[in-house]
C-alpha positions as CSV (number, residue, x, y, z in Angstrom):
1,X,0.0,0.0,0.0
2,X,2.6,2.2,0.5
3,X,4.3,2.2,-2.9
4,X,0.4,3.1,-4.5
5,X,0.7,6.2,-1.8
6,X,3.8,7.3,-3.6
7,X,3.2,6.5,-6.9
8,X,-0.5,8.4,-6.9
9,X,1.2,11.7,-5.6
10,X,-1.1,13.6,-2.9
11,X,-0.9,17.0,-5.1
12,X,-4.4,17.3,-5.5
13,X,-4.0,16.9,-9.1
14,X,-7.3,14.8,-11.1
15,X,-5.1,12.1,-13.3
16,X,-5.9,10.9,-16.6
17,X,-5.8,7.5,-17.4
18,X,-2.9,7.3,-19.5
19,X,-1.5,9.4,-16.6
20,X,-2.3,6.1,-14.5
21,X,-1.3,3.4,-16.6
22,X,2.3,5.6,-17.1
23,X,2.5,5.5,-13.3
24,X,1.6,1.8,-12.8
25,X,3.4,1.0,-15.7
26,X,6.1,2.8,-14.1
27,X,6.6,0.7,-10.7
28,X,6.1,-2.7,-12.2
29,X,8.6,-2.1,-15.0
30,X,11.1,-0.6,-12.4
31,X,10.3,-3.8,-10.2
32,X,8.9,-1.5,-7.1
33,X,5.8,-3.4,-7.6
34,X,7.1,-7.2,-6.8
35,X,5.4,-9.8,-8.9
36,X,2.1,-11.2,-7.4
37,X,1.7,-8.0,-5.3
38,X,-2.3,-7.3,-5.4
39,X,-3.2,-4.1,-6.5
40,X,-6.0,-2.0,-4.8
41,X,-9.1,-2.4,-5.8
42,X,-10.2,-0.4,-8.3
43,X,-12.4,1.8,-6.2
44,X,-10.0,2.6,-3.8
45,X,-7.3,3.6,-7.2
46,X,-10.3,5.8,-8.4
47,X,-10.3,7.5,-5.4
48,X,-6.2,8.6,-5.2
49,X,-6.2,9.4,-8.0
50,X,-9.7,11.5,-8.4
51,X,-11.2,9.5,-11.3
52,X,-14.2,7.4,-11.8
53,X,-13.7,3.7,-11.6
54,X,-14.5,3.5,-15.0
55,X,-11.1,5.6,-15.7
56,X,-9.3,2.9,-13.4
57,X,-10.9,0.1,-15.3
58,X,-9.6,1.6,-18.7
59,X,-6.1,2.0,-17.4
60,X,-6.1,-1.7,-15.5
61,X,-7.3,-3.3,-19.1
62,X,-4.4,-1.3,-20.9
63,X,-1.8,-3.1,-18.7
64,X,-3.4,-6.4,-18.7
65,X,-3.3,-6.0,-22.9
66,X,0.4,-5.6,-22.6
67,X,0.9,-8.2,-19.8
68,X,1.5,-6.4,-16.8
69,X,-0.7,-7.0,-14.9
70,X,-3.3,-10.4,-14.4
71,X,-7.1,-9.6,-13.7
């Protein structure tokens, strides 16, 4: 839980999903995200990073196209 704390930033800023699936991407690729780690759910990412879920759910399905992540 901690490394979603840093990578989500508390600077009030609304992300976009590309903005989320750079900082995901971002973590698992530089191995600060340890394989088999669960991620929030997607209701609690929505809410760090000030989307709707449906913002999470796009970003989450981007990573899972490209293998980062299982779902």
């Amino acid at each position: 839980m901690e490394i979603i704390e840093k990578i989500t930033g508390e600077t009030g800023r609304k992300y976009k999903c590309q903005d989320i699936v750079k900082a995901l991407e971002a973590n698992i690729v530089g191995s600060q995200l340890a394989a088999g780690v669960e991620l929030p759910c997607t209701a609690e990412l929505a809410s760090r990073y000030r989307v709707s879920e449906k913002t999470v759910h796009r970003a989450l399905q981007h990573l899972a196209d490209r293998k980062l992540i299982r779902r």
